[in-house]
Rosetta silent file (secondary structure, phi, psi, omega in degrees, C-alpha in Angstrom):
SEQUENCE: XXXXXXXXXXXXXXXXXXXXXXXXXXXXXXXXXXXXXXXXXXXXXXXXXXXXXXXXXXXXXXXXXXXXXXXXXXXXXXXXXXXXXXXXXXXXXXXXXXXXXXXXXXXXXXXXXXXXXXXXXXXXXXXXXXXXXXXXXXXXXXXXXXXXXXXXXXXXXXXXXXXXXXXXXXXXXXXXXXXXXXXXXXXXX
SCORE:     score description
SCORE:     0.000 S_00000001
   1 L     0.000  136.283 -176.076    0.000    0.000    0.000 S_00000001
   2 L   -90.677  171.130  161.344    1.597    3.409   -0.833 S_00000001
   3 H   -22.937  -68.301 -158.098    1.633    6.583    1.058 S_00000001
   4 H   -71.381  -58.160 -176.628   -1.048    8.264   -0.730 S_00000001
   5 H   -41.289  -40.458 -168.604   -3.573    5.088   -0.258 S_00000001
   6 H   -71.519  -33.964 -147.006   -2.881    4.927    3.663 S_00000001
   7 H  -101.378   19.669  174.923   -3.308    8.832    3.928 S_00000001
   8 H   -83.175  -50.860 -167.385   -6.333    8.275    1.649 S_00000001
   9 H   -95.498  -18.997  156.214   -7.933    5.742    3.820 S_00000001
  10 L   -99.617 -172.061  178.961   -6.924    6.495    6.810 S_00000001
  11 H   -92.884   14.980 -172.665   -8.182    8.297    9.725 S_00000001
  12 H   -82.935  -65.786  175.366   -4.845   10.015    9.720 S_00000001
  13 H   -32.281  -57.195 -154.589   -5.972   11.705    6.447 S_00000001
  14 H   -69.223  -27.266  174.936   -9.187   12.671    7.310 S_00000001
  15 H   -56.230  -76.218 -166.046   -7.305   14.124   10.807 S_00000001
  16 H   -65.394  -31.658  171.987   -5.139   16.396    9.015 S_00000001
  17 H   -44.942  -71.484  172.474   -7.551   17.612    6.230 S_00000001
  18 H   -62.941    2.529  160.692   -9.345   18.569    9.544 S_00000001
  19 H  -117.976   12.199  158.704   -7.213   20.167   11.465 S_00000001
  20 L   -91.719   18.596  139.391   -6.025   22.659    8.917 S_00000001
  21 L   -58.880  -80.660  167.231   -9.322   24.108    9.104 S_00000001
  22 L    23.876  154.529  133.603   -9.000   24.293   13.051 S_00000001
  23 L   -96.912  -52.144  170.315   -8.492   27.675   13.732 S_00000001
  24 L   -66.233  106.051  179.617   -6.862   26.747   16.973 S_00000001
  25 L  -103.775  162.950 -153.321   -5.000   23.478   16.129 S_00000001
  26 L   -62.903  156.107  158.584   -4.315   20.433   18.295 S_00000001
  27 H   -27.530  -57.043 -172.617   -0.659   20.586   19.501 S_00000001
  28 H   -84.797   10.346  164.704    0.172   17.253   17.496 S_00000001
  29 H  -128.124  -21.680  159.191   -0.834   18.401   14.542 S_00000001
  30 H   -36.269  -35.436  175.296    0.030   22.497   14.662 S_00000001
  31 H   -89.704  -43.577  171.081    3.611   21.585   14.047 S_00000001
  32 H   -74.395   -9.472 -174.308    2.998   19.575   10.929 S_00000001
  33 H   -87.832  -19.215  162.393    0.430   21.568    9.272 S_00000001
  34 H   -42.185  -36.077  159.089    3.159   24.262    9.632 S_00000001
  35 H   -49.588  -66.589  153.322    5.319   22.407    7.190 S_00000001
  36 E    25.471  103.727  172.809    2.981   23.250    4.478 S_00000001
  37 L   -64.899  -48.614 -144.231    3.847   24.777    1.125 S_00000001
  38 L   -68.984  -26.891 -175.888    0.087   26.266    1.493 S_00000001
  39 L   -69.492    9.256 -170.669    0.804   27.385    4.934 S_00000001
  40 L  -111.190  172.527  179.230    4.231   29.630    4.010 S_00000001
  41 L   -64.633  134.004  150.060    3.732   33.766    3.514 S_00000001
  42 L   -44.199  149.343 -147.810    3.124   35.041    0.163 S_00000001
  43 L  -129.796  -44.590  179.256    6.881   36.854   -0.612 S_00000001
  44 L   -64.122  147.884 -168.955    5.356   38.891   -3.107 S_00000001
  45 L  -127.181  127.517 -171.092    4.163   42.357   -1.802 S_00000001
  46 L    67.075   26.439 -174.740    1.190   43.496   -3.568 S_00000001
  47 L   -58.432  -73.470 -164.682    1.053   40.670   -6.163 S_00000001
  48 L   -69.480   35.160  171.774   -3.013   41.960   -7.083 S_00000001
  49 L    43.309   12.805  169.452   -1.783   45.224   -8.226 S_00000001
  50 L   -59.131   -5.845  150.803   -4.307   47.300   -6.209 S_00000001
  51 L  -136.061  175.431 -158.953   -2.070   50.136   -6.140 S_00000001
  52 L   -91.874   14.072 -179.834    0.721   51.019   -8.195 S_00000001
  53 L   -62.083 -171.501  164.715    3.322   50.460   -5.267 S_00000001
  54 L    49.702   -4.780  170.520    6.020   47.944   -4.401 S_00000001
  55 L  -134.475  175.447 -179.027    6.780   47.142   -7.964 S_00000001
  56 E  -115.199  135.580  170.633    8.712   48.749  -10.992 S_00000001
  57 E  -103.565  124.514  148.654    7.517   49.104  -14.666 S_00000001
  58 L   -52.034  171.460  165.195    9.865   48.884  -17.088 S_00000001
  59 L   -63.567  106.662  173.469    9.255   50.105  -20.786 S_00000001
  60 L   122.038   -6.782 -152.797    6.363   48.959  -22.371 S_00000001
  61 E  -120.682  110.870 -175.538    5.008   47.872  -18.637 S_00000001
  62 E  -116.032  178.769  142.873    2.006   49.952  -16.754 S_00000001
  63 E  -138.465  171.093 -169.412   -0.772   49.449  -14.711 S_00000001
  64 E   177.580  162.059 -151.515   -4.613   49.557  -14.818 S_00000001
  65 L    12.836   68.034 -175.702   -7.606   47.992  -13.552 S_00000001
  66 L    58.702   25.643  167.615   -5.924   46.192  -11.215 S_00000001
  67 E  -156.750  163.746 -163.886   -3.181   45.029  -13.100 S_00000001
  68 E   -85.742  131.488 -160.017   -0.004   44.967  -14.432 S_00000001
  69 E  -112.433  144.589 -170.902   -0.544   45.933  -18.051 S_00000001
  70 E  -112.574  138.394  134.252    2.373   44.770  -20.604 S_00000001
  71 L  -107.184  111.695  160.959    2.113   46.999  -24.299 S_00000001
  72 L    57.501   60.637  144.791    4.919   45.514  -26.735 S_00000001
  73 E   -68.432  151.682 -162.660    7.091   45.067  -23.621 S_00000001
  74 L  -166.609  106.985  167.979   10.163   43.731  -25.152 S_00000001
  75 L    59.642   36.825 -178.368   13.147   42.474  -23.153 S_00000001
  76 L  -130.038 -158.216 -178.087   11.945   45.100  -20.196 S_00000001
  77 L  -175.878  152.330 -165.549   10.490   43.675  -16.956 S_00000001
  78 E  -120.655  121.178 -168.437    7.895   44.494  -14.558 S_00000001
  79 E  -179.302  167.640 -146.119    9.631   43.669  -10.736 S_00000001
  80 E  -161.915  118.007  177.354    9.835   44.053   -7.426 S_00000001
  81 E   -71.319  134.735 -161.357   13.003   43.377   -4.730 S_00000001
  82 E  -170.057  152.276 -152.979   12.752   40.569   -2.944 S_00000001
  83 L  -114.557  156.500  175.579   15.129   37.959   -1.598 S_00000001
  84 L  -123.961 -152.473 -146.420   15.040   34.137   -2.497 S_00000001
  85 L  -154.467  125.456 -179.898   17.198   31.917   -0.592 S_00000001
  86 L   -80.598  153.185 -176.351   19.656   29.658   -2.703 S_00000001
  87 L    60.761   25.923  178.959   19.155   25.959   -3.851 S_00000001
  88 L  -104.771  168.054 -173.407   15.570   26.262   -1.745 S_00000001
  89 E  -135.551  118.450 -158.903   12.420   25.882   -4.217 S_00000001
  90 E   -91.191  147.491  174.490    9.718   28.274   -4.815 S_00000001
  91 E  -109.148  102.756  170.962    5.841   27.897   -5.872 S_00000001
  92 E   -73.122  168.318 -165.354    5.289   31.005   -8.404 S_00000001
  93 E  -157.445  132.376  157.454    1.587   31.310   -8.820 S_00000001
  94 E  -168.271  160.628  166.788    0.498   34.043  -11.555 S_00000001
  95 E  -121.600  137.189  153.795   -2.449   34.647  -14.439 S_00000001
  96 E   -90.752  111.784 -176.192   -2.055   36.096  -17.514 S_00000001
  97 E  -111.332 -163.486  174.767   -5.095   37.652  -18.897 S_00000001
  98 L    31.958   58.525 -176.528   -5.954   39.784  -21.920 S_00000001
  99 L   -93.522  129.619 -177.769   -3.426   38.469  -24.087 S_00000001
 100 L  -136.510    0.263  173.957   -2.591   39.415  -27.694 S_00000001
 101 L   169.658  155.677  174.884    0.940   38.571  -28.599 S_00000001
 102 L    78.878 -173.167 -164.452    4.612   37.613  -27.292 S_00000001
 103 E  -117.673  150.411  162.270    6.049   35.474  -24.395 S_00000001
 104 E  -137.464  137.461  150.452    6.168   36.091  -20.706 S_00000001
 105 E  -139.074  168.213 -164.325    8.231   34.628  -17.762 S_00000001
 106 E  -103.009  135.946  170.512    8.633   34.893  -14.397 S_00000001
 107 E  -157.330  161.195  176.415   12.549   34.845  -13.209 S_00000001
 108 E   -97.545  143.546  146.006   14.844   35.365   -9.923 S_00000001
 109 L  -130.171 -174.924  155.009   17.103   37.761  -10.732 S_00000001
 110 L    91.058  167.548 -166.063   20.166   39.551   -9.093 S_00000001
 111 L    81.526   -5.731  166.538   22.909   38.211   -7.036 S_00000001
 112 L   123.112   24.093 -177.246   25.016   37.292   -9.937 S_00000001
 113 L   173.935  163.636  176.189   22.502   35.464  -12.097 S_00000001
 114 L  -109.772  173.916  163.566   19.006   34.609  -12.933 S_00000001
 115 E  -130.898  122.257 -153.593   16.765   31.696  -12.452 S_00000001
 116 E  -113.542  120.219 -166.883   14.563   31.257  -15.324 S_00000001
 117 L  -105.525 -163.400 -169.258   10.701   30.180  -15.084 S_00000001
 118 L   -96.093  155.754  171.064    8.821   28.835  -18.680 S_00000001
 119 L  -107.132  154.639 -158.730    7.664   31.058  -20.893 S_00000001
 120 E  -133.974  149.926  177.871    3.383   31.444  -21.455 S_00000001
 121 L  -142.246   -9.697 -153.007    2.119   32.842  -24.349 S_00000001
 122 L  -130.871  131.874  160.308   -1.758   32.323  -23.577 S_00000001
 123 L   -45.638  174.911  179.793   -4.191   33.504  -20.891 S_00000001
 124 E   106.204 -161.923 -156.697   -4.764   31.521  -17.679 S_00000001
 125 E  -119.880  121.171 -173.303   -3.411   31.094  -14.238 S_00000001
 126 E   -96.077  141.861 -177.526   -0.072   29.528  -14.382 S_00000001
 127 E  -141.113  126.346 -159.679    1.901   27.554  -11.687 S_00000001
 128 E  -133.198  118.225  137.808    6.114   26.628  -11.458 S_00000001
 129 E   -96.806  132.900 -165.109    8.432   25.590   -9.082 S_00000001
 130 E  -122.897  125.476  164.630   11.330   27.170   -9.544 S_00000001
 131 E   -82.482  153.732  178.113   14.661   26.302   -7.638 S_00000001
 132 L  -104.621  140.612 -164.689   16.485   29.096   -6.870 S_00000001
 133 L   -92.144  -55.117 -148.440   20.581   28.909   -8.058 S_00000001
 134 L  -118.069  178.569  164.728   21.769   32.114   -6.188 S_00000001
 135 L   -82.506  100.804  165.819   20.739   34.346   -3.028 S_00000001
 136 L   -87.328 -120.860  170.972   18.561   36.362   -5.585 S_00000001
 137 E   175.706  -24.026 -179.654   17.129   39.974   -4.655 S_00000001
 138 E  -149.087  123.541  170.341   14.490   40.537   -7.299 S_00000001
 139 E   -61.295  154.513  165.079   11.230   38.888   -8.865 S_00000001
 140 E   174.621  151.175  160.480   10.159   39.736  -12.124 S_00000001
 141 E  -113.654  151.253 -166.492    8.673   39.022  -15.313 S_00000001
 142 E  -117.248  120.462  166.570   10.385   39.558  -18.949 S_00000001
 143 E   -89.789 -169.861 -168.985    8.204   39.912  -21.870 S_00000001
 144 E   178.264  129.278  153.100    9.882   39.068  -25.212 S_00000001
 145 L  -153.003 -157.513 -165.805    8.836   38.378  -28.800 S_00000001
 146 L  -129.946  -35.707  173.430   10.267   38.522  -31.853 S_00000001
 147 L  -105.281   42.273  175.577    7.205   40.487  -33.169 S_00000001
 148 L    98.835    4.778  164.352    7.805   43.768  -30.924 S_00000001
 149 L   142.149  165.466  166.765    7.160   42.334  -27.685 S_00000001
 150 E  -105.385  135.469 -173.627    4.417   40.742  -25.320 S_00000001
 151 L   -95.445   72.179  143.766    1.256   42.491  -25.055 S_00000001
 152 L  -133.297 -122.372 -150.425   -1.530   41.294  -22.214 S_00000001
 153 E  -161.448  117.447  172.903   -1.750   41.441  -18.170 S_00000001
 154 E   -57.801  110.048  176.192   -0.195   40.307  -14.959 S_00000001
 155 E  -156.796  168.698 -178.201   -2.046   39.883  -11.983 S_00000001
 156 L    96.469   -0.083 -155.307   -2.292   37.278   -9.031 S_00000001
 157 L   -93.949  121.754  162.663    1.194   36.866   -8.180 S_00000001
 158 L   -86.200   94.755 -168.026    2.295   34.391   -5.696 S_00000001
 159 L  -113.429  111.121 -155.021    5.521   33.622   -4.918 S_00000001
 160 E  -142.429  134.465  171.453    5.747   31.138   -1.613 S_00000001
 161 E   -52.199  110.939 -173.454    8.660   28.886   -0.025 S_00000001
 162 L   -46.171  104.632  116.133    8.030   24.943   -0.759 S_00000001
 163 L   -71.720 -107.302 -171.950    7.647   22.623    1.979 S_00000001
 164 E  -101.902  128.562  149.659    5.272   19.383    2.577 S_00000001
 165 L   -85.406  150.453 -109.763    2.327   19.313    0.541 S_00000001
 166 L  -114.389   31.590  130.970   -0.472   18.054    2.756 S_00000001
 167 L   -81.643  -17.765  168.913   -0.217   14.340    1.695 S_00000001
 168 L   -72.405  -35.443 -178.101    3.266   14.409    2.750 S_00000001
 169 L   -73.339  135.961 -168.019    3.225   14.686    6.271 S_00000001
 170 L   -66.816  158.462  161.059    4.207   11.560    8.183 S_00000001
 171 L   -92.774  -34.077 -160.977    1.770   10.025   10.224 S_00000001
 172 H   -87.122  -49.944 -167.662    4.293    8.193   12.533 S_00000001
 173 H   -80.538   -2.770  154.252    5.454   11.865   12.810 S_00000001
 174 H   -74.097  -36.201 -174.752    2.077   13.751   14.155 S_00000001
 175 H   -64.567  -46.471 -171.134    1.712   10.272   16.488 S_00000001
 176 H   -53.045  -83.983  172.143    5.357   10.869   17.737 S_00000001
 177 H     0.387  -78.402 -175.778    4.066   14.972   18.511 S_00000001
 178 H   -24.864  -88.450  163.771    1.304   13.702   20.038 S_00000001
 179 H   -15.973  -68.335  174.370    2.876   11.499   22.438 S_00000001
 180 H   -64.572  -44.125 -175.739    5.815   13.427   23.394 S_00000001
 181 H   -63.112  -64.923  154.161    3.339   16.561   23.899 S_00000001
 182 H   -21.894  -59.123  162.518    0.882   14.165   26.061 S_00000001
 183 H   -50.034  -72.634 -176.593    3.975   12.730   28.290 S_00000001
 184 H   -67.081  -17.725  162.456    5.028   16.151   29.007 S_00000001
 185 H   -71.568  -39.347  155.297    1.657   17.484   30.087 S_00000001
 186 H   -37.654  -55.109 -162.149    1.498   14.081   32.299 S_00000001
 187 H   -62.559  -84.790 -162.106    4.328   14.799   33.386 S_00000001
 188 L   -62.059   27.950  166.544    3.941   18.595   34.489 S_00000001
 189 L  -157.999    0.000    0.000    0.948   17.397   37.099 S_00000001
């Protein structure tokens, strides 16, 4: 039986699915739901463009109705400093809407190098993990084409440090929690 089947099937699943609802959560399970990819801070500041702060437009790169608007950007970038943390691995989150032409990506830059996400050419809401190679300093996306540049609209952006996705977390290791947290409350009375 694999992983996934036990934490399908068991009442271990059905535990943690229910205590990351909790708003207070039990001791023996507060430390694992902590682990969590879904559970880390959003890194990006202002990723839904409701004001024009915290980020920089480049040429070709604006904003407007709540989003970062690209016209024929080409080889400019729309970004915003922000530190990654090297060889650790990030979940970018972003949508492109209103799209009419060129390439976009998402990259780490700064620190002596980039780290380079896929390039989208189409609406929708796109999602990468990207390891990071260096101590980087700045997020951003680079339009590009060949035929003056890409033309839609940023918005949505998520950028959040990878842990445990919520099938990952041991079982042996919430019982262990448990246990040890239970002994020492025995213990202190």
């Amino acid at each position: 039986m694999s992983w996934g089947e036990i934490y399908n099937t068991s009442w271990w699943g059905v535990a943690l699915d229910t205590a990351r609802t909790v708003k207070a959560r039990p001791d023996f399970f507060g430390s694992q739901l902590n682990l969590l990819t879904s559970e880390q801070p959003n890194l990006v500041v202002n990723g839904t463009f409701d004001t024009d702060s915290d980020w920089s437009f480049g040429t070709g790169w604006s904003m407007g109705d709540g989003k970062a608007v690209a016209v024929l950007a080409n080889n400019t970038f729309l970004q915003q400093n922000q530190d990654t943390i090297a060889d650790k691995t990030y979940k970018v989150v972003y949508t492109v809407s209103d799209y009419q032409n060129g390439n976009v990506r998402f990259q780490f830059s700064g620190g002596g190098g980039n780290t380079i996400g896929t390039s989208v050419n189409a609406n929708g809401t796109y999602t990468e993990y990207i390891k990071s190679t260096l101590n980087h300093t700045i997020y951003r996306f680079k339009g590009t084409s060949a035929d003056g540049g890409f033309t839609g609209s940023i918005d949505n952006v998520s950028v959040q440090l990878v842990r445990a996705e919520l099938d990952q977390i041991e079982a042996k290791k919430c019982l262990a929690d448990w246990i040890h947290t239970t002994a020492l409350k025995d213990l202190n009375n």
